[in-house]
Every structure is written in C-alpha cells, then in structure tokens.
C-alpha positions, 0 to 999 in steps of 0.5 A, a space after each residue: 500500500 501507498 501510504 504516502 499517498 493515502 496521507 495526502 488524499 486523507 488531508 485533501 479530505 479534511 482529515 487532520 493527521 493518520 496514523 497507520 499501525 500495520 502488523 504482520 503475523 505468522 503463526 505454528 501451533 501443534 497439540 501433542 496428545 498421547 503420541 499423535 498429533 492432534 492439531 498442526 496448524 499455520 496462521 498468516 495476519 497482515 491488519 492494518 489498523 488506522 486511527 485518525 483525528 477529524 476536527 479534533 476527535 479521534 476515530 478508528 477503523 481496521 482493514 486487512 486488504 492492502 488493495 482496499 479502496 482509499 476512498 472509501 476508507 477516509 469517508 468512513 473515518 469522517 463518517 465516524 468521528 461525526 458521531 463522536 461527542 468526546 471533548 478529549 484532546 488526542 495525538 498522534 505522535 510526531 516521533 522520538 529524537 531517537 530509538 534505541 538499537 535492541 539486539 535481534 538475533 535470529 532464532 532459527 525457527 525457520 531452519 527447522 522443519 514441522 516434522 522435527 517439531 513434531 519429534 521435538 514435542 513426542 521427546 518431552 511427552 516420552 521423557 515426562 512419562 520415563 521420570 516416574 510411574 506416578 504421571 498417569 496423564 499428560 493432558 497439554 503437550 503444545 508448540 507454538 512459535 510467531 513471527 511478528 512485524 510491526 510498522 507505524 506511519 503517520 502524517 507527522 513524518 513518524 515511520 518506524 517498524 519493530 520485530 520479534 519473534 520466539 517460540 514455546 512448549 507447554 507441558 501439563 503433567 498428571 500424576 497419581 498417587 492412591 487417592 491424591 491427584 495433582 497436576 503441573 504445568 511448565 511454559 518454556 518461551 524462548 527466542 531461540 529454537 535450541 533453547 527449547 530443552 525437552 529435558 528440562 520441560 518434562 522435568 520441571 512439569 512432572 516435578 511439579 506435580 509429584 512434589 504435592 502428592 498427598 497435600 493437604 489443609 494446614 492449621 488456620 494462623 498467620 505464618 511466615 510466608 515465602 511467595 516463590 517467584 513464579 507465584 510473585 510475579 502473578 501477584 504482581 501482574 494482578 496489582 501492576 494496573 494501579 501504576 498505570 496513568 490508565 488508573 489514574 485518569 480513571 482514579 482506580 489507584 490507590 496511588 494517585 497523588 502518591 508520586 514521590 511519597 515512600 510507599 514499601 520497604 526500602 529494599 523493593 524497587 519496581 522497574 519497568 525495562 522494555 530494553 531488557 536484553 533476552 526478553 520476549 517483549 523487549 521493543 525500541 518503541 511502543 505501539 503510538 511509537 514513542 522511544 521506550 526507556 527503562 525507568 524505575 515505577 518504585 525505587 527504594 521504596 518511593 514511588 517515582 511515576 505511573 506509567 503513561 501513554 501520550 493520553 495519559 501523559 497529558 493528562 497529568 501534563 506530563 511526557 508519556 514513558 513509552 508504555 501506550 499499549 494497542 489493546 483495540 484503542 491505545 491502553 497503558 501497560 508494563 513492558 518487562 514490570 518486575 521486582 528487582 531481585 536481592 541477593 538471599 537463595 530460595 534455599 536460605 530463604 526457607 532455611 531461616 523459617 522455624 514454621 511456615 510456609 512456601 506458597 508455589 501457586 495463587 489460583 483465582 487471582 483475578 477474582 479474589 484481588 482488588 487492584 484499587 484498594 491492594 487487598 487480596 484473596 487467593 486459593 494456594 498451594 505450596 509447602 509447609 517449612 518447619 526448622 527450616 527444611 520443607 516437611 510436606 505439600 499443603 492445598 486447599 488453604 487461602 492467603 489473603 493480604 493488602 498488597 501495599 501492605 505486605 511490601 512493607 513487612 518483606 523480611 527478604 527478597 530472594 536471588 532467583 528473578 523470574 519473568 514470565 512470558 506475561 512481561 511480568 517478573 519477580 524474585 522469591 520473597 519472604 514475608 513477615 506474616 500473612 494471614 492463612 486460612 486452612 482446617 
C-alpha cells in the first residue's frame, strides 16, 4: 500500500493527521496428545489498523486488504468521528529524537522443519512419562512459535517498524498417587529454537506435580510466608494496573497523588525495562511509537511515576514513558514490570523459617484481588517449612493480604528473578506474616 499517498488524499479530505499501525503475523501451533498429533496448524495476519483525528476527535477503523479502496476508507473515518461527542484532546505522535538499537538475533525457527517439531514435542511427552510411574496423564503437550512485524506511519513524518519473534512448549503433567491427584504445568518461551530443552520441560512439569502428592489443609494462623517467584510475579501482574496513568485518569489507584511519597520497604524497587536484553517483549518503541526507556515505577521504596501513554501523559501534563499499549484503542501497560531481585537463595530463604510456609501457586487471582484498594484473596498451594527444611505439600488453604501492605513487612527478597512470558517478573520473597486460612 501507498501510504504516502493515502496521507495526502486523507488531508485533501479534511482529515487532520493518520496514523497507520500495520502488523504482520505468522503463526505454528501443534497439540501433542498421547503420541499423535492432534492439531498442526499455520496462521498468516497482515491488519492494518488506522486511527485518525477529524476536527479534533479521534476515530478508528481496521482493514486487512492492502488493495482496499482509499476512498472509501477516509469517508468512513469522517463518517465516524461525526458521531463522536468526546471533548478529549488526542495525538498522534510526531516521533522520538531517537530509538534505541535492541539486539535481534535470529532464532532459527525457520531452519527447522514441522516434522522435527513434531519429534521435538513426542521427546518431552516420552521423557515426562520415563521420570516416574506416578504421571498417569499428560493432558497439554503444545508448540507454538510467531513471527511478528510491526510498522507505524503517520502524517507527522513518524515511520518506524519493530520485530520479534520466539517460540514455546507447554507441558501439563498428571500424576497419581492412591487417592491424591495433582497436576503441573511448565511454559518454556524462548527466542531461540535450541533453547527449547525437552529435558528440562518434562522435568520441571512432572516435578511439579509429584512434589504435592498427598497435600493437604494446614492449621488456620498467620505464618511466615515465602511467595516463590513464579507465584510473585502473578501477584504482581494482578496489582501492576494501579501504576498505570490508565488508573489514574480513571482514579482506580490507590496511588494517585502518591508520586514521590515512600510507599514499601526500602529494599523493593519496581522497574519497568522494555530494553531488557533476552526478553520476549523487549521493543525500541511502543505501539503510538514513542522511544521506550527503562525507568524505575518504585525505587527504594518511593514511588517515582505511573506509567503513561501520550493520553495519559497529558493528562497529568506530563511526557508519556513509552508504555501506550494497542489493546483495540491505545491502553497503558508494563513492558518487562518486575521486582528487582536481592541477593538471599530460595534455599536460605526457607532455611531461616522455624514454621511456615512456601506458597508455589495463587489460583483465582483475578477474582479474589482488588487492584484499587491492594487487598487480596487467593486459593494456594505450596509447602509447609518447619526448622527450616520443607516437611510436606499443603492445598486447599487461602492467603489473603493488602498488597501495599505486605511490601512493607518483606523480611527478604530472594536471588532467583523470574519473568514470565506475561512481561511480568519477580524474585522469591519472604514475608513477615500473612494471614492463612486452612482446617
């Protein structure tokens, strides 16, 4: 398509700045089950998504036919902004002064046929089911890999594009033990195809489920409690919306007005590093195309910014910190969030506990967690420490707490960084005392 000149006829038009938003995709996705491949499929994407402001309002509209009619295209947009009553003031952006330069290796995905995918896949599910005769299922044995371009041109000059690409296995792996059932799931992303190790996916699942056979309820009291990292990291995903300037235009943060006020402990700081080197979601710029930076959201405890858009930004008459995100419109996000780690092992870290607890897993997050006031409940699993050492599985108990809170009463953070595929990372950390509800 002829951008520039589909520019010049939008102006003709009346139109007073476009912004193209292109994204191109490619995707393989293989479901293993039993030794059989029960789904191999590939999916080619090319949208175009436009937005575009006429007499001050912003419209929006999406297309996929590269040959579709200009025309046609910029009366619909006009159609559109006339029934628009909004009174906000909108942007697009003109660019950066400069992008930074991520390294992009090639991952080698392309090199490798189905077919060795394929025996990759049945390697992990023969190898889960040699490491013990207790893994009686694996329900998900998954491949997937994508391929993505992404390009923003607009009428202010801006054209940019970026790229990743990465691939992953999801394992699910069941296992039985007289009347107690239990399963585990490992998610390996990678941004390379040899970094796809069948060994250590199957082992990692299978552990995962062997290590809570026979769990069972503990006593009702307040414990020490380790949140091991994955499961940090998914607490940290539930809350990461109240340092969004999202939140705060809509006021459903607890911590708006709070910038530069001290908020948790003076050992916790929260980045945001989109440049971060190795990660799946690291990108020179984001989805309005402005330069991403990595930036501290929590540092030594005080809270330093919200993270913005350009919509935000002006709002709080500010400069966006390179976290617009394109979720239909332009939302607000964190691109690589996570804790920064200290410098205890998980092993020291459970070794310190006279009686506690290890908690591996938060379930219902979503439903038991309040992102406005920080409070939270959530149905866990995990371990029970007694003089240091893990004595035996725990389930069916719940951890409640106030996030803000308990980032106040960290005893310490753990070595072992975790991020997950979400974009969303933390260390192990160990609490002074959180409330649990058992038998």
């Amino acid at each position: 398509m002829d951008f520039q000149k589909f520019i010049e006829k939008a102006k003709k038009a009346g139109i007073e700045d476009i912004e193209f938003y292109c994204s191109e995709s490619k995707t393989l996705d293989i479901a293993l089950f039993n030794g059989e491949v029960e789904k191999s499929s590939v999916h080619n994407s090319y949208v175009i998504s436009v937005r575009a402001i006429v007499n001050g309002k912003m419209t929006y509209m999406s297309f996929e036919d590269e040959n579709i009619d200009m025309d046609k295209v910029i009366e619909k947009l006009k159609e559109n902004a006339s029934v628009l009553t909004t009174l906000e003031e909108f942007e697009i952006f003109g660019g950066s002064e400069s992008y930074p330069q991520l390294e992009r290796v090639d991952g080698g995905f392309d090199k490798v046929s189905v077919a060795e995918k394929v025996a990759l896949l049945k390697s992990v599910e023969k190898i889960a089911k040699s490491l013990d005769q207790r893994i009686v299922l694996l329900p998900y044995c998954n491949y997937a890999e994508s391929s993505e371009k992404t390009s923003i041109i607009n009428s202010k000059g801006l054209n940019v594009e970026k790229t990743v690409e990465y691939g992953d296995i999801v394992l699910g792996a069941l296992a039985k033990e007289g009347d107690s059932t239990q399963d585990g799931f490992e998610v390996k992303v990678a941004l390379k195809y040899d970094e796809l190790n069948p060994e250590e996916i199957a082992k990692k699942a299978v552990e995962k489920a062997i290590s809570m056979l026979g769990a069972e309820a503990i006593e009702s009291k307040t414990y020490p409690v380790i949140i091991e990292n994955e499961a940090m990291a998914d607490l940290l995903s539930g809350f990461s919306s109240m340092f969004t300037g999202e939140a705060a235009v809509k006021k459903l943060t607890s911590l708006l007005g709070k910038e530069g006020q001290k908020i948790m402990q003076d050992n916790v700081t929260i980045v945001d590093d989109p440049l971060l080197a190795g990660a799946v979601n690291s990108q020179p710029f984001d989805d309005e195309g402005v330069a991403c930076y990595k930036k501290a959201v929590v540092e030594n405890g005080v809270f330093k910014t919200f993270l913005h858009n350009l919509k935000t930004a002006k709002a709080f008459n500010t400069k966006s910190t390179g976290n617009g995100v394109k979720s239909g419109s332009i939302g607000t996000r964190g691109i690589n969030l996570y804790i920064e780690k200290g410098n205890a092992t998980k092993e020291e870290l459970i070794s310190s506990i006279e009686e506690g607890l290890l908690i591996t897993d938060l379930s219902g997050l979503h439903a038991g967690l309040n992102a406005i006031s920080g409070d939270f409940s959530a149905q866990s699993s995990g371990f029970y420490i007694k003089n240091g050492k893990i004595e035996k599985p725990v389930t069916l108990i719940v951890v409640s707490g106030n996030f803000i809170k308990m980032m106040n009463e960290i005893d310490e953070i753990g070595s072992d960084l975790f991020l997950g595929y979400s974009g969303v990372g933390a260390p192990s950390i160990k609490f002074k005392g959180l409330p649990v509800s058992g038998k």
